[in-house]
N, C-alpha and C positions, 0 to 999 in steps of 0.2 A: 699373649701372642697366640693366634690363632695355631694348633697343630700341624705340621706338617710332615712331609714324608719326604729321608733322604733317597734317592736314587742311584746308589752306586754303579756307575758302569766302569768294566774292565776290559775284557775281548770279545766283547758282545755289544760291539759298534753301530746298533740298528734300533731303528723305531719297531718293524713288526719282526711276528715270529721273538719278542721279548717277551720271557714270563716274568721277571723283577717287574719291568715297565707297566702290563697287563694287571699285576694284583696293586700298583701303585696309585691306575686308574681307577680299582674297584673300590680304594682306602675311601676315592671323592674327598681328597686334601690335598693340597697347596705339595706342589712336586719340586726338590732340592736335584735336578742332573748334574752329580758332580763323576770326574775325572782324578784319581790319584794319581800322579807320577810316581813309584815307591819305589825304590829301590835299596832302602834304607836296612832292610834285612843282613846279616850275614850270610844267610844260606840263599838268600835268593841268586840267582843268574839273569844279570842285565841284557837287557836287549843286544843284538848285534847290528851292527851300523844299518844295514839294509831295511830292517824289522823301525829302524828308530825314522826316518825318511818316512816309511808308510804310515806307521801310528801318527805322527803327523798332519801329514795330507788325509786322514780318517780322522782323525779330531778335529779337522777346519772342516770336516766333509760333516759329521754327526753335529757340530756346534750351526750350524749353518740349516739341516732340515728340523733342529729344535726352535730355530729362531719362527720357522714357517707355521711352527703350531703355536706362537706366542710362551714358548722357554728360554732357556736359552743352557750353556754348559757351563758350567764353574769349576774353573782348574786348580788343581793343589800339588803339591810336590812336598815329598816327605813320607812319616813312617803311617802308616793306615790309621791306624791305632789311634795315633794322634791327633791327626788331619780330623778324623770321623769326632774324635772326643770335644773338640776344641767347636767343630761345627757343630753338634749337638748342644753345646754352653752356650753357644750365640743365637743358636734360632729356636730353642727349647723344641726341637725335632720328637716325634714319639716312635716313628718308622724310620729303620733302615735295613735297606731292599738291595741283591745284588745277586747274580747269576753265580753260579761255582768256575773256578778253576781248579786244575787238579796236579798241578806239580806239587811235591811232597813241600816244598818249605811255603807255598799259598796255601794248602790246605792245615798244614797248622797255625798260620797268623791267623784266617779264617775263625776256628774252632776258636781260638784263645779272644778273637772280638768279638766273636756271640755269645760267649760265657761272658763279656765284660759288660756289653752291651744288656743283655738278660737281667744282669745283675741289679742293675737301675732300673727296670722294669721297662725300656727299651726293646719293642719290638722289632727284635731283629731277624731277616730273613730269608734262605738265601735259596735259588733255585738251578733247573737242569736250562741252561740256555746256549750251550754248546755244543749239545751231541743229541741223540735218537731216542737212546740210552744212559741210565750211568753204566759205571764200569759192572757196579754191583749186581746191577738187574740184569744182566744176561750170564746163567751160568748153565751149570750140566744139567742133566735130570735129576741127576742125584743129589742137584747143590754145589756142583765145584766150581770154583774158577775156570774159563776154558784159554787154552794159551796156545792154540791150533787155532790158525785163522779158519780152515773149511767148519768145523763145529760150530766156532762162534758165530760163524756167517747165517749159516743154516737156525741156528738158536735166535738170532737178531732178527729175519726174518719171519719165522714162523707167528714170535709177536707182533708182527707186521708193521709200517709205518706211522707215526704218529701225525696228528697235522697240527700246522701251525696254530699257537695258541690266541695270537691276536693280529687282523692286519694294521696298515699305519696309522694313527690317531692324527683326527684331525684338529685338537685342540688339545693342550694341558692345562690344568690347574697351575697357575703361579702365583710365588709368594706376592703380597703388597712390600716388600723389603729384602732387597737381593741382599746376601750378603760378600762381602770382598773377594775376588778372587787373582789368579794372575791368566795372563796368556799365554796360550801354544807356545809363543814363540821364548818366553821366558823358561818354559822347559826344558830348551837348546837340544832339543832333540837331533837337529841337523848342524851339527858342529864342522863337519868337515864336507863342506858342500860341493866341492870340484868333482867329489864321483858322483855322491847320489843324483845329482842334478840332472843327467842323462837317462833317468829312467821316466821323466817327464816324457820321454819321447814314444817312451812303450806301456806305461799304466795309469792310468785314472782311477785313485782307491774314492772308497766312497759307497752305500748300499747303492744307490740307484745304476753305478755302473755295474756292478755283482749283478744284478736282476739283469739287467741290458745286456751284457754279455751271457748270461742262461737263456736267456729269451735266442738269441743268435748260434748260441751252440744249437740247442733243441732244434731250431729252425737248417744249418747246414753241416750238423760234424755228427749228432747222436746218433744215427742209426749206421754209421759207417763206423762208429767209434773203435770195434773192437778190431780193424783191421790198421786204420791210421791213427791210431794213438800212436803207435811206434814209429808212425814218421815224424821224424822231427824238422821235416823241411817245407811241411805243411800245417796249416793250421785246425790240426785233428784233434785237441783236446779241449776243454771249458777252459783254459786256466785261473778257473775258478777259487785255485790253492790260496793266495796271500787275502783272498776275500774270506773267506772262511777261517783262516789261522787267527784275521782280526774280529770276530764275527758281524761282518758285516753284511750277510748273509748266512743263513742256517742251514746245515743237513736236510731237516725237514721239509723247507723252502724249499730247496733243489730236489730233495727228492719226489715233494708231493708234484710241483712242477710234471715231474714224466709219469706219472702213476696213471694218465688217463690214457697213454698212448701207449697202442697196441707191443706188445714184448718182441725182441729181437733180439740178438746178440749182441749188438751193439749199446742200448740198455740195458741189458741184464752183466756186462762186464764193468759197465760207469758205475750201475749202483755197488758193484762189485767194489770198486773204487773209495764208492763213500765208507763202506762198510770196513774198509780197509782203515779208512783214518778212525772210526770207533774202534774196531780192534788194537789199533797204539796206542788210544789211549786207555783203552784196557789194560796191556802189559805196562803202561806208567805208574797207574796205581796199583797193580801188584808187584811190579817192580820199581820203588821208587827213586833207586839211585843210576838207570837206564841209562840217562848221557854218558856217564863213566865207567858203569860196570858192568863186564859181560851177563848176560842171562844164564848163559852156560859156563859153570864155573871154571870147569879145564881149562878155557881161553883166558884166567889167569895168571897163568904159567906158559901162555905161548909167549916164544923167542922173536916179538917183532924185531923188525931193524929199527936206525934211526937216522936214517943220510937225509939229515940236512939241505943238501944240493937237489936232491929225487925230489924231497916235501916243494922247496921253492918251483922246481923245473913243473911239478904237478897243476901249482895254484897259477901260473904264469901262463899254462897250456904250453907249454915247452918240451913236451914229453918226446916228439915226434914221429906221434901217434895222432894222426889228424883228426879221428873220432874224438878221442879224448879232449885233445888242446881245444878242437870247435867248441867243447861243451863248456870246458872250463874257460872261453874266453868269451862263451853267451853267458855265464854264470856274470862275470865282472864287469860284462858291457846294461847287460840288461835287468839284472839282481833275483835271476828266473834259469833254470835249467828244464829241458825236456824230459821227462822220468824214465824213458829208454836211456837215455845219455847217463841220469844220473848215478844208473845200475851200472852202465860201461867204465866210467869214471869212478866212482866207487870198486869197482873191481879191481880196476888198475892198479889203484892206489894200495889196497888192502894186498891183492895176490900176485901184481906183476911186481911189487913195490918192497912190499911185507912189509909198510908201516902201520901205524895203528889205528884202528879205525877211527879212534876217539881227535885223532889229528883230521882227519877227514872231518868230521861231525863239526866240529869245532869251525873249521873254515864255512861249511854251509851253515853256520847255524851266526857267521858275522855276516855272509854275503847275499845270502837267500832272504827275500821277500817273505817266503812266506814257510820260514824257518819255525818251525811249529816244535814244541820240546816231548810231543809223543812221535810225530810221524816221523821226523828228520830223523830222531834215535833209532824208532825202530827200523827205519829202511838201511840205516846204514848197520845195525845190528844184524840183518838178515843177511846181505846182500855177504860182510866177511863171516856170516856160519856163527855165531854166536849169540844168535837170537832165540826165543822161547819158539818162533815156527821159521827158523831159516833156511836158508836155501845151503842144499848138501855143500860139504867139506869141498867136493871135487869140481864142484859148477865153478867155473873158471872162464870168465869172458872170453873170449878172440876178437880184440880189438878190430883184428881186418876182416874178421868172416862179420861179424858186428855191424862193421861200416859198411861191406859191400851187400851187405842183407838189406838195411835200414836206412843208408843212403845211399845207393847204388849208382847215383848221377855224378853224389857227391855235393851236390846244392848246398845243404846244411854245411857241409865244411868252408865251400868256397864260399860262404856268408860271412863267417866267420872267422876265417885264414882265409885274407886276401889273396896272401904273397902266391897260394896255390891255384891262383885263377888260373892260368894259363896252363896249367899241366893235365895232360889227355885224363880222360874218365879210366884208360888201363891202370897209371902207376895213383890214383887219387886220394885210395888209401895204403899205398905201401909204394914213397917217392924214391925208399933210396932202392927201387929198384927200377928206377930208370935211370938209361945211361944218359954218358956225359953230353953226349948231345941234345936230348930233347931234355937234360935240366937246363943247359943253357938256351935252350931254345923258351923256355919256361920262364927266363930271369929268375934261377933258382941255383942256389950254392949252398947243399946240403954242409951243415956243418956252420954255417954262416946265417944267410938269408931264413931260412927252415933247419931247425935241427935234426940231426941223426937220430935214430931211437936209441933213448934214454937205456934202455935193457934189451934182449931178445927174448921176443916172445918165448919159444919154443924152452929155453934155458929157464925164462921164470916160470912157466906152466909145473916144469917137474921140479922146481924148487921147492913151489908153494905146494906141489902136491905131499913132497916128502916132508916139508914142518907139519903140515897140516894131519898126516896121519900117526906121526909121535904123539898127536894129542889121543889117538884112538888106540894107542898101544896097552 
């Protein structure tokens, strides 16, 4: 049997801007695109429901522009190790090719299948098809690690841009003899189909929509970026996020994308942005137990609470905080939050709340699209102070100064909380302080139709202030 080369794809769901794919083409042998379902690890962490809907709809999307270059995608489900051994027994493969991921228990199955693979003499290979950078290759002058996003930023630039290594091919090499595999749909990715089903109505995963939607940010939202990104009642971001966590699009891509137009603020904060998501997964690999364990040790010993009733009232948008509830009920309606919202809500939760952040993290990391295990960590790491570059002990949201900053019509709420359609732009974010006439005049019955607030503000501000500085004693 003629030689060929397996092609392992992971979260690097694209034809171009692939380096595995790119040196696959140079081998000039017969191309194996396969897909692992694994979940098989102990130490691994399973996708969460929202994350499982898209890899889906990205693998009908990538199996579908292989079919256009004459390949096609071969699905497996099971442990890598095995899946990879058993296909190499059957097609006497000499190449196997895959891009890195970097959560701690991927990168040691990783190492443990290139030492196995090696071992047989098994060219195995694996590349940077995620980031700008690795974690590695951006440090101090002197060699360190940097865990200060401003340094690393400035350090990540200075190297400057990389460009994309290859665009889409317009033909592969395929075998004369496929061998077996199953389909998407036997991977029961979407088990429980009554929610995700609704997000049909807001995303199209897939490369060619990533590019389609850059192409339209670039063209109406990047040079205003750095003022309406924080609105969340317009559409001022790329949200380019769940395209990117699957890589169905590159950093690269998008960044080289704006490199020819002229600098503004508005670009120079987006790439700020990207720069942001390399920086998490920076602190992932030098921190690799992130989803659960503080960066900052002390926040071992902080006294969260644990009310049960707060957690539900939170994930339900029940809080009766109408910033907050809007965000958490675009989170469940759409499987996407605004990143202003999800600093508000995140804050709530951690300092109006004093739960743990790891309960927060946890919920966006079943509900979020594009629930990524560097970015989603670190944002919710910084955001409760616990992070390697967090945000001070004392930064403590205002849910209402928040809302009337950042939705000041109120739009983004009344999207989202119907029932507060009718209540004047004065009480929009703080209803229970309209009186009893214009709530009924509103068809509103605080405590009933809309809930009261869960806590007071002013009461948990000096709550969380006073836990928060026992850690500084």
């Amino acid at each position: 049997m003629k030689q060929q080369t397996i092609l392992w794809f992971r979260f690097d769901l694209r034809l171009s801007d692939n380096p595995a794919l790119k040196k696959a083409i140079d081998l000039n042998l017969p191309v194996l695109p396969i897909f692992i379902y694994d979940e098989e690890d102990a130490q691994s962490r399973s996708l969460g429901s929202a994350s499982k809907w898209w890899l889906h709809k990205s693998l009908e999307n990538l199996s579908s522009e292989l079919e256009l270059v004459g390949s096609k995608l071969l699905i497996f489900r099971g442990k890598a190790e095995e899946v990879l051994q058993k296909l190499i027994d059957d097609t006497k493969a000499t190449n196997v090719l895959w891009n890195r991921r970097y959560e701690p228990w991927a990168v040691k199955r990783d190492r443990l299948i290139k030492e196995k693979l090696s071992a047989q003499s098994i060219n195995a290979m694996s590349f940077n098809g995620s980031l700008l950078y690795e974690p590695w290759e951006i440090k101090s002058k002197i060699g360190n690690p940097l865990k200060v996003f401003t340094p690393y930023k400035r350090a990540l630039l200075s190297k400057g841009i990389p460009e994309p290594v290859n665009s889409k091919p317009s033909k592969l090499l395929s075998p004369t003899k496929w061998p077996v595999s199953q389909s998407i749909d036997k991977l029961k990715l979407i088990e429980n189909k009554s929610w995700p089903i609704k997000f049909h109505n807001y995303w199209e995963p897939g490369s060619n929509k990533a590019k389609e939607k850059l192409e339209i940010f670039i063209s109406d939202a990047l040079h205003d970026y750095n003022i309406n990104r924080d609105i969340p009642s317009i559409e001022g971001t790329s949200k380019l996020s769940p395209h990117l966590r699957f890589g169905e699009i590159s950093p690269k891509e998008v960044l080289n994308s704006i490199n020819h137009i002229e600098e503004n603020d508005g670009i120079n904060v987006y790439k700020s942005e990207i720069i942001w998501r390399e920086f998490s997964h920076n602190l992932l690999w030098y921190f690799p137990n992130i989803h659960n364990t503080p960066i900052k040790n002390e926040f071992e010993k902080f006294e969260w609470d644990n009310n049960e009733a707060n957690l539900i009232a939170w994930k339900k948008g029940l809080t009766g905080y109408p910033i907050v509830d809007a965000g958490m009920r675009e989170l469940w309606a759409t499987g996407w939050m605004h990143n202003r919202v999800r600093m508000i809500v995140a804050s709530f939760l951690t300092k109006h709340l004093l739960l743990p952040w790891q309960l927060g993290e946890k919920w966006f990391w079943d509900t979020l699209l594009d629930a990524d295990p560097a970015s989603n960590t670190s944002g919710w790491q910084w955001v409760s102070g616990c992070g390697a570059d967090a945000a001070p002990y004392f930064r403590i949201f205002n849910p209402i100064i928040q809302g009337e900053k950042f939705d000041p019509d109120g739009n983004y709420i009344k999207k989202f909380i119907p029932e507060l359609n009718k209540l004047p732009k004065k009480f929009i974010h703080e209803p229970w302080k309209a009186d009893s006439a214009i709530l009924k005049n509103s068809d509103i019955k605080l405590g009933d139709t809309y809930p009261n607030p869960i806590v007071d503000h002013k009461f948990a501000r000096e709550r969380a202030l006073n836990k928060y500085a026992e850690l500084r004693k």
